[in-house]
C-alpha positions as CSV (number, residue, x, y, z in Angstrom):
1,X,-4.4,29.5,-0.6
2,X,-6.7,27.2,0.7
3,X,-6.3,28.4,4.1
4,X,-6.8,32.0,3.1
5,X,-10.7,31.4,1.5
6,X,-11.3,29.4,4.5
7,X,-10.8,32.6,6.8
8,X,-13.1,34.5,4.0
9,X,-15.7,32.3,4.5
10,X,-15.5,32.2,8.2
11,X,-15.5,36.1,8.4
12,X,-18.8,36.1,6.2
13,X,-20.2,33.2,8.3
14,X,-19.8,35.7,11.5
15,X,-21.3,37.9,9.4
16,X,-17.8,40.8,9.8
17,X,-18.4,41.0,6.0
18,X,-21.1,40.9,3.4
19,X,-21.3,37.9,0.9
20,X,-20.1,40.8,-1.8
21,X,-17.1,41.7,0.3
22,X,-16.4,38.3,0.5
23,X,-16.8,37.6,-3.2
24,X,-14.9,40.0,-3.8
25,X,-11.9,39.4,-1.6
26,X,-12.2,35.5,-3.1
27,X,-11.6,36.8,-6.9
28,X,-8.6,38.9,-5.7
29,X,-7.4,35.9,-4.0
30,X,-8.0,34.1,-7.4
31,X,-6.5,36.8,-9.6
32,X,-3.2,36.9,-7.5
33,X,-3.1,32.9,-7.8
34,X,-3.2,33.0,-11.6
35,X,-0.5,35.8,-11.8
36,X,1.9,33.8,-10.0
37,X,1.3,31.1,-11.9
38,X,2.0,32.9,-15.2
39,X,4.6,34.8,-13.6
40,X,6.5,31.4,-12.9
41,X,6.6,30.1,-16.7
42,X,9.0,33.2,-17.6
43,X,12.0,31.9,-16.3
44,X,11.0,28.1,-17.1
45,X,12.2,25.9,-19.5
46,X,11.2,22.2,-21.2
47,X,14.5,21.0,-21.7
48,X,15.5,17.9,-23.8
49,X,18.4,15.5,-23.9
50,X,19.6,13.2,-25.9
51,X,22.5,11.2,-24.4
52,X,25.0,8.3,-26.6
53,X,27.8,6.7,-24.4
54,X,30.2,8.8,-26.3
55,X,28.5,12.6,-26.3
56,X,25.2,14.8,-25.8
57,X,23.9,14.6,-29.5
58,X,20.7,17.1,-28.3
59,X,20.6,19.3,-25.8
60,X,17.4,22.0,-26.5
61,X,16.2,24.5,-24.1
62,X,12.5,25.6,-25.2
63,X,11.2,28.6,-22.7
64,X,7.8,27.3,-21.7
65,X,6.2,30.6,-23.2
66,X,7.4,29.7,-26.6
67,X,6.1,26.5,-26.0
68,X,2.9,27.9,-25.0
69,X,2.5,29.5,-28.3
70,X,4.0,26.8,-30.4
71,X,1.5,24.3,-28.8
72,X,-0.8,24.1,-32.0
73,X,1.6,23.0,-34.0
74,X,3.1,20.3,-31.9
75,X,2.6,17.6,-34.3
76,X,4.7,18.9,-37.2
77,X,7.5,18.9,-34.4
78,X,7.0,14.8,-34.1
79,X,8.5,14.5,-37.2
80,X,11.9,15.1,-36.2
81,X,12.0,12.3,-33.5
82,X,13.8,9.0,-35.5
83,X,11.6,6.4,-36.0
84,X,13.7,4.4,-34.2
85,X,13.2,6.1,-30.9
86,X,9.4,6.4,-32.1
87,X,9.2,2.5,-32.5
88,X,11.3,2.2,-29.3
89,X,8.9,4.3,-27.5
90,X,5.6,2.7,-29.1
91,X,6.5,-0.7,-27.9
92,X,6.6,1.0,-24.4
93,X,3.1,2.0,-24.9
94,X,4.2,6.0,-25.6
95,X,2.3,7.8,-28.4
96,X,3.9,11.1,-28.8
97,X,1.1,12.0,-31.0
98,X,-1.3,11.8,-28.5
99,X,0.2,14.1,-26.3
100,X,-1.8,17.6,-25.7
101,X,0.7,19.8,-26.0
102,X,-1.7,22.5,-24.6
103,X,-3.1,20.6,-21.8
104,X,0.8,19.7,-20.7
105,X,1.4,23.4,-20.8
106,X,-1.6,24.5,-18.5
107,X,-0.5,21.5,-16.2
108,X,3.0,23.1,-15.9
109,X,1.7,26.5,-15.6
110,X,-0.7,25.3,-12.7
111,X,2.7,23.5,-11.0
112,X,1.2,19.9,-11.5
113,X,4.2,18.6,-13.1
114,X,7.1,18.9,-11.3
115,X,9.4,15.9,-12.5
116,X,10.8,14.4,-15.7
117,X,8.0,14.4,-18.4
118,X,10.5,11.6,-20.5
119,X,13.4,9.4,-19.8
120,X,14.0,6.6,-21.6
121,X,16.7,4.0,-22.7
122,X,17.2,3.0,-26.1
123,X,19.7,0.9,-27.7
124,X,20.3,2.0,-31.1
125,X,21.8,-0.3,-33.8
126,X,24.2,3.0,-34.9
127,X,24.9,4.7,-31.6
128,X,24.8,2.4,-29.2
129,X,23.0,2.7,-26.0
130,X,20.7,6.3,-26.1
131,X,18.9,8.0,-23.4
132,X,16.1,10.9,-23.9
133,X,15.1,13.3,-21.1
134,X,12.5,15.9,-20.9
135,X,11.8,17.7,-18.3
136,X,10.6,21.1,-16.7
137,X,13.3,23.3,-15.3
């Protein structure tokens, strides 16, 4: 992309188009760039899972453009996470509840996360040994 308004701005530079042209041919550019990007989310997924020694006890596929429309009310969803795994989590310096869920879905949308959002150990006093992961797919 970059590579592509770079010629654009040579070619108005040499003066083979007007600063218009150019304009315009930079918008296009910009247009196509966010359609990709939206285009990727629709077969994208934030997936979570919750591992024991013994079984998967979650395993949730959430297509990102659910998420993306679900984003204000992300906190209500908090709730469901057991304060064990909250306190767990807190002690590592994670706030769930600070999280923009909005920001984290433009940032995925724009393909700047590209790796697991979440992966923890936890030993729980029932379970045992638990691990969380979340992550784009």
């Amino acid at each position: 992309m970059k590579e592509e308004k770079k010629k654009i701005l040579v070619m108005i530079e040499e003066g083979k188009i007007s600063a218009a042209e150019g304009l315009e041919l930079l918008q296009a550019l910009e247009d196509g760039e966010q359609k990709a990007s939206v285009v990727s989310l629709k077969n994208r997924f934030l997936r979570v899972r919750v591992y024991t020694a013994n079984s998967t006890k979650v395993n949730v596929n959430i297509p990102m453009g659910l998420l993306k429309a679900a984003s204000k009310f992300a906190g209500f969803g908090m709730n469901f996470i057991p304060e064990e795994a909250r306190n767990e989590m807190a002690k590592k310096g994670i706030d769930l509840s600070q999280i923009d869920i909005g920001e984290l879905v433009k940032a995925i949308e724009q393909g700047l996360v590209d790796e697991k959002l979440v992966d923890i150990d936890v030993m729980d006093p029932v379970e045992g040994q638990v691990r969380v992961e979340v992550y784009v797919d």
